[in-house]
PDB file of N, CA, C and O in Angstrom:
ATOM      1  N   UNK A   1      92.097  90.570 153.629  1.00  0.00           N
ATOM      2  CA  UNK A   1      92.820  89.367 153.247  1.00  0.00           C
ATOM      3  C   UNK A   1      93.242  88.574 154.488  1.00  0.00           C
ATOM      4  O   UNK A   1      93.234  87.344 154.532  1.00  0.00           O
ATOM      5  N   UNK A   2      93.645  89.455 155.587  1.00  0.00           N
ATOM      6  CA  UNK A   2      94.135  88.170 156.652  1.00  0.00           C
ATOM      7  C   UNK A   2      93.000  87.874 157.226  1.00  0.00           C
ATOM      8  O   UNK A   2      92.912  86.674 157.485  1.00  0.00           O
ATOM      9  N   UNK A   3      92.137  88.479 157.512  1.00  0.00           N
ATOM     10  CA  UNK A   3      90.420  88.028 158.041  1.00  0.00           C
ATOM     11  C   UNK A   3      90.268  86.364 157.183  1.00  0.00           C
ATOM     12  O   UNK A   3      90.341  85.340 157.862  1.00  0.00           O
ATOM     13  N   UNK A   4      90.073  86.304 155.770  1.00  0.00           N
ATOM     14  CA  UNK A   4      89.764  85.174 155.342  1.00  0.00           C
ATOM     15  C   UNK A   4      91.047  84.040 155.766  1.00  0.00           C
ATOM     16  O   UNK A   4      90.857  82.824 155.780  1.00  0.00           O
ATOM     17  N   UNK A   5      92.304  84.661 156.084  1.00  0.00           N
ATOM     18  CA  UNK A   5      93.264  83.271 156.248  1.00  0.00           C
ATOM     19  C   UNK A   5      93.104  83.153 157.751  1.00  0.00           C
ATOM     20  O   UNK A   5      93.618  82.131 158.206  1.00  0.00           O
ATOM     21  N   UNK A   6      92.572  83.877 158.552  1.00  0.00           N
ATOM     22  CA  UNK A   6      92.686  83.362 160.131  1.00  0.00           C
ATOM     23  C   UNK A   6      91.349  82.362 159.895  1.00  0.00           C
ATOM     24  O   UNK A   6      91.386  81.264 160.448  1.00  0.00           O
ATOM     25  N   UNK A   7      90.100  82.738 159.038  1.00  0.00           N
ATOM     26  CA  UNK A   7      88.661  81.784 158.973  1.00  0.00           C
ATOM     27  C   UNK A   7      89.535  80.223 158.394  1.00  0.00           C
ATOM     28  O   UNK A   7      89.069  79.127 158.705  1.00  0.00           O
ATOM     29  N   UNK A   8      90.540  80.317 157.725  1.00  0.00           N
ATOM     30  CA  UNK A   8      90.581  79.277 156.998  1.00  0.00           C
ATOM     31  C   UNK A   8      91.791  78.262 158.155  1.00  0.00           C
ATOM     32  O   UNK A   8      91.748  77.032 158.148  1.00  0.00           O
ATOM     33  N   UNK A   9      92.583  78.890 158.876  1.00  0.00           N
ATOM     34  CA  UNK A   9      93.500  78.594 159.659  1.00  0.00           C
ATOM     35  C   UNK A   9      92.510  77.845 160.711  1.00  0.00           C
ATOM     36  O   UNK A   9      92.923  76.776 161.163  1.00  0.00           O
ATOM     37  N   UNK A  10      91.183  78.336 161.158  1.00  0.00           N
ATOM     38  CA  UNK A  10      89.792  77.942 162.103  1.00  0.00           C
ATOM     39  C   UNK A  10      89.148  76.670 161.575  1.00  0.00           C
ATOM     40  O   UNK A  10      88.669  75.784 162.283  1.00  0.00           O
ATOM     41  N   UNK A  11      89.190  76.683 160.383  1.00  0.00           N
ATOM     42  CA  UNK A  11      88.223  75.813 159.521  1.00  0.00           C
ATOM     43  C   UNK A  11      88.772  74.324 160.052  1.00  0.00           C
ATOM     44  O   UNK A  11      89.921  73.888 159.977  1.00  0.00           O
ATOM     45  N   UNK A  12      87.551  73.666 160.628  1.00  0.00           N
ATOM     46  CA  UNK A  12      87.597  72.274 160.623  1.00  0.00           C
ATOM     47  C   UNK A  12      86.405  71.856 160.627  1.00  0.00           C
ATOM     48  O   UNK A  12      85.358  72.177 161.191  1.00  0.00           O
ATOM     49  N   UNK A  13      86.951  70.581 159.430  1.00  0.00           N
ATOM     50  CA  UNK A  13      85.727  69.948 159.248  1.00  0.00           C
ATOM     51  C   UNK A  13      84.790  69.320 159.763  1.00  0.00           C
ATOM     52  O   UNK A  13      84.750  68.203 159.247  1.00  0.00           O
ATOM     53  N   UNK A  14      84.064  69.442 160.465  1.00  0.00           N
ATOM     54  CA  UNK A  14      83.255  69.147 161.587  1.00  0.00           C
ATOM     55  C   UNK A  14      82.645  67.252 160.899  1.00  0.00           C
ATOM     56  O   UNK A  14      82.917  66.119 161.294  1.00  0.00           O
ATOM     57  N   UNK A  15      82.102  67.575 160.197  1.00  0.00           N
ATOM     58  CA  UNK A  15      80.985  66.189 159.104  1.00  0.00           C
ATOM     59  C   UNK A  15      82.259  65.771 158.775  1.00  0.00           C
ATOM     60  O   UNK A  15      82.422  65.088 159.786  1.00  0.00           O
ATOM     61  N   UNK A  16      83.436  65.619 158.079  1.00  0.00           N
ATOM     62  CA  UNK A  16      84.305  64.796 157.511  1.00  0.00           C
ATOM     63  C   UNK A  16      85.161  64.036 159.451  1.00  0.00           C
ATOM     64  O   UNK A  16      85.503  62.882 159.707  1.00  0.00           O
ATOM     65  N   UNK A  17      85.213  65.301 160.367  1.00  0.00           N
ATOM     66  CA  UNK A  17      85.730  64.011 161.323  1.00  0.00           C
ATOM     67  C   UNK A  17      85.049  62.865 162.002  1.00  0.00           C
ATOM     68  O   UNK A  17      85.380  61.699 162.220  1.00  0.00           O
ATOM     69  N   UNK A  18      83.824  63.695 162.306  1.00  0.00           N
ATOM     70  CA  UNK A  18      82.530  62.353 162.245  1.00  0.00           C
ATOM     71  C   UNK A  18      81.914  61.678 161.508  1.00  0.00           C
ATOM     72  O   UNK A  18      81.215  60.788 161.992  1.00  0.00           O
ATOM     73  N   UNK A  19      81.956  61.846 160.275  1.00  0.00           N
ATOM     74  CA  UNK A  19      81.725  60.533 159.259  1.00  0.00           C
ATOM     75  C   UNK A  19      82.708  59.230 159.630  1.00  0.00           C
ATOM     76  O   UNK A  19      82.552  58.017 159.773  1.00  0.00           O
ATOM     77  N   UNK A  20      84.265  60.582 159.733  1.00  0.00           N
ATOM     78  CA  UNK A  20      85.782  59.124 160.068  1.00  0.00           C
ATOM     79  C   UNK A  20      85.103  58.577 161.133  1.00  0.00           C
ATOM     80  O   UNK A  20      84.925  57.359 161.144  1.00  0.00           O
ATOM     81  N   UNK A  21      84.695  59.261 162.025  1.00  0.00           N
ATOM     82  CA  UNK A  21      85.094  58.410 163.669  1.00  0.00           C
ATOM     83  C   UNK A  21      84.079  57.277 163.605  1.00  0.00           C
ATOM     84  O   UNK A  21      84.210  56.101 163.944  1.00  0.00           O
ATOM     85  N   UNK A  22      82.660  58.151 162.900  1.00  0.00           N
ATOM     86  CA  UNK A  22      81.901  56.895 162.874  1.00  0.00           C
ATOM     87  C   UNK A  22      81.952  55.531 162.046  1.00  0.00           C
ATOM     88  O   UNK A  22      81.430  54.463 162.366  1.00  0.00           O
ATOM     89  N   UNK A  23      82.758  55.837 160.829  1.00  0.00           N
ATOM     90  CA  UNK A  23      83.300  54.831 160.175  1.00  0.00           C
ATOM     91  C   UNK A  23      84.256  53.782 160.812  1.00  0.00           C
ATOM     92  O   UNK A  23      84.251  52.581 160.542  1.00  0.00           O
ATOM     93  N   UNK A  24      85.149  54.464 161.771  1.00  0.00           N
ATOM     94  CA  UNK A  24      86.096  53.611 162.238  1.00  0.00           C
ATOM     95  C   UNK A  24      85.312  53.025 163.564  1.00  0.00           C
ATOM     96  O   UNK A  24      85.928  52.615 164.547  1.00  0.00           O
ATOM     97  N   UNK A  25      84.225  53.034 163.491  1.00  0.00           N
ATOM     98  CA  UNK A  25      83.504  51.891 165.075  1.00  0.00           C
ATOM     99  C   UNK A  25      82.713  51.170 164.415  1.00  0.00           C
ATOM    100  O   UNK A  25      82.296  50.105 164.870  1.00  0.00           O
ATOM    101  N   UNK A  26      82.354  51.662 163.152  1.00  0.00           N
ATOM    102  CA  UNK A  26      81.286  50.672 162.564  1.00  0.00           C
ATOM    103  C   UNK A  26      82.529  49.700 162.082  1.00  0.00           C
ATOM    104  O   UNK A  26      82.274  48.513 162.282  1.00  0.00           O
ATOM    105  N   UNK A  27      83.622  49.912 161.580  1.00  0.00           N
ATOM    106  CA  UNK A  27      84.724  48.972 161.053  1.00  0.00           C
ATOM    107  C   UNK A  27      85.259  47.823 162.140  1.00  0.00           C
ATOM    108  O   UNK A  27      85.568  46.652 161.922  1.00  0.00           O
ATOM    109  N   UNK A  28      85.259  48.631 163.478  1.00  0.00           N
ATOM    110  CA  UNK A  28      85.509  47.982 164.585  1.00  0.00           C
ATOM    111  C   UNK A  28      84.642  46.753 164.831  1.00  0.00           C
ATOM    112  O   UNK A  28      84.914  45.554 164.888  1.00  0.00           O
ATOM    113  N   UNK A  29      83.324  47.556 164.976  1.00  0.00           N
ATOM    114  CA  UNK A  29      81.948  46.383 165.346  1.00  0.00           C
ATOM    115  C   UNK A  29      81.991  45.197 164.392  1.00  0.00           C
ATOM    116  O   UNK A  29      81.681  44.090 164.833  1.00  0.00           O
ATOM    117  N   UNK A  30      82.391  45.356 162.975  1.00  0.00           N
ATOM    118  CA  UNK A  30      82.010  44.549 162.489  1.00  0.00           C
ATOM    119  C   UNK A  30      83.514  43.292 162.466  1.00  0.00           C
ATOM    120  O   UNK A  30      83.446  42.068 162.573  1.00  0.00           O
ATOM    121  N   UNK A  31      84.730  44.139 162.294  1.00  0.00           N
ATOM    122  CA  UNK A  31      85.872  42.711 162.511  1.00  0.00           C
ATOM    123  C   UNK A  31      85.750  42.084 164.096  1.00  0.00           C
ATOM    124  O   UNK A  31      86.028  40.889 164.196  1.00  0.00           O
ATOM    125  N   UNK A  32      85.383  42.753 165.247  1.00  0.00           N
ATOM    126  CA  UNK A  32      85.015  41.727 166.093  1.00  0.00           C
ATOM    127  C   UNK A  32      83.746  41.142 165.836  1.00  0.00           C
ATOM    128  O   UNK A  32      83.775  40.057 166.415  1.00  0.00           O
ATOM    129  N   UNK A  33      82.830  41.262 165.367  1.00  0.00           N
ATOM    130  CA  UNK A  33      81.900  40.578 165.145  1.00  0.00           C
ATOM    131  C   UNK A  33      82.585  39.041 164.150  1.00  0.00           C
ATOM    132  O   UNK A  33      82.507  37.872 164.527  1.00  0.00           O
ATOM    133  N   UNK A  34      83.019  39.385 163.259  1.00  0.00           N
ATOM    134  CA  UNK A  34      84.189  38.188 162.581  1.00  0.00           C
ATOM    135  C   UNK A  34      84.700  37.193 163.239  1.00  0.00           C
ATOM    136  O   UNK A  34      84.407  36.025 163.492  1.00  0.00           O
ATOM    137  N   UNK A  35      85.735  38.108 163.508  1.00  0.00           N
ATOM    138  CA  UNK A  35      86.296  37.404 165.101  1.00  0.00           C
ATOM    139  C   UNK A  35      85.876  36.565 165.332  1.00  0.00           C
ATOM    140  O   UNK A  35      86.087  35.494 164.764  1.00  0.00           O
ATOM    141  N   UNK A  36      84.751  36.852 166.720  1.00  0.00           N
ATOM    142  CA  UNK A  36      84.797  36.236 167.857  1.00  0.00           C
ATOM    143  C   UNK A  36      83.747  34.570 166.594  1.00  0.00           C
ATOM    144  O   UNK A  36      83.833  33.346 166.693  1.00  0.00           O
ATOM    145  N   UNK A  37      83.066  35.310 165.781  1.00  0.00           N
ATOM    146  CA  UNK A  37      82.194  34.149 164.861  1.00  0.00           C
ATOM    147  C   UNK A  37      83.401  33.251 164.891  1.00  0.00           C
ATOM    148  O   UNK A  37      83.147  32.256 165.570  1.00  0.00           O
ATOM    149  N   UNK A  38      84.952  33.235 164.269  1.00  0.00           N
ATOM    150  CA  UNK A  38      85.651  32.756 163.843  1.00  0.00           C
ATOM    151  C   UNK A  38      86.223  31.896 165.069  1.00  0.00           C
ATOM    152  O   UNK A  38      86.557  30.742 164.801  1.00  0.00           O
ATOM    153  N   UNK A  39      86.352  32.295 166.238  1.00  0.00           N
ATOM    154  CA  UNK A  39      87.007  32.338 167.763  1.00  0.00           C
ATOM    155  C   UNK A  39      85.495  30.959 167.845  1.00  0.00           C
ATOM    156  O   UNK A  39      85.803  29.778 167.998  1.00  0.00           O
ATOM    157  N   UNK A  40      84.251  31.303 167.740  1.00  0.00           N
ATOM    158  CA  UNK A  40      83.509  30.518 168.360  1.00  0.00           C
ATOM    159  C   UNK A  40      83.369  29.219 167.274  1.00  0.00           C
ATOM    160  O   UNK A  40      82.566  28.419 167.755  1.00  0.00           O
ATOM    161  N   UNK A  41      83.730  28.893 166.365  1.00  0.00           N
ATOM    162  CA  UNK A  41      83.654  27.982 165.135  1.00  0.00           C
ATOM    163  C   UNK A  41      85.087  27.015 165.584  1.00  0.00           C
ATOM    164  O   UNK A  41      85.053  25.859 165.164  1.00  0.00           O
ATOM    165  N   UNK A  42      86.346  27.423 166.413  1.00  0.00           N
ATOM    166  CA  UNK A  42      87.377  26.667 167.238  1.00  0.00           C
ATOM    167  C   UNK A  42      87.540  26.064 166.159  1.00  0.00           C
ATOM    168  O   UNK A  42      88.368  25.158 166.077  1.00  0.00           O
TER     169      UNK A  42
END
């Protein structure tokens, strides 16, 4: 029993933090891409 709670205490989600991280640069790329469209339209 403590074998499975130290695996689970270990457990990180490897694919759910890089889906986030990559989500949050593709989110990035695209509001400056907005932006600067918006910035260059004056």
């Amino acid at each position: 029993m403590e074998e499975s709670e130290k695996q689970s205490e270990e457990f990180i989600p490897r694919g759910a933090v890089a889906f986030f991280i990559v989500m949050i640069i593709v989110f990035t790329i695209m509001w400056f891409s907005l932006y600067f469209e918006v910035l260059g339209r004056g």
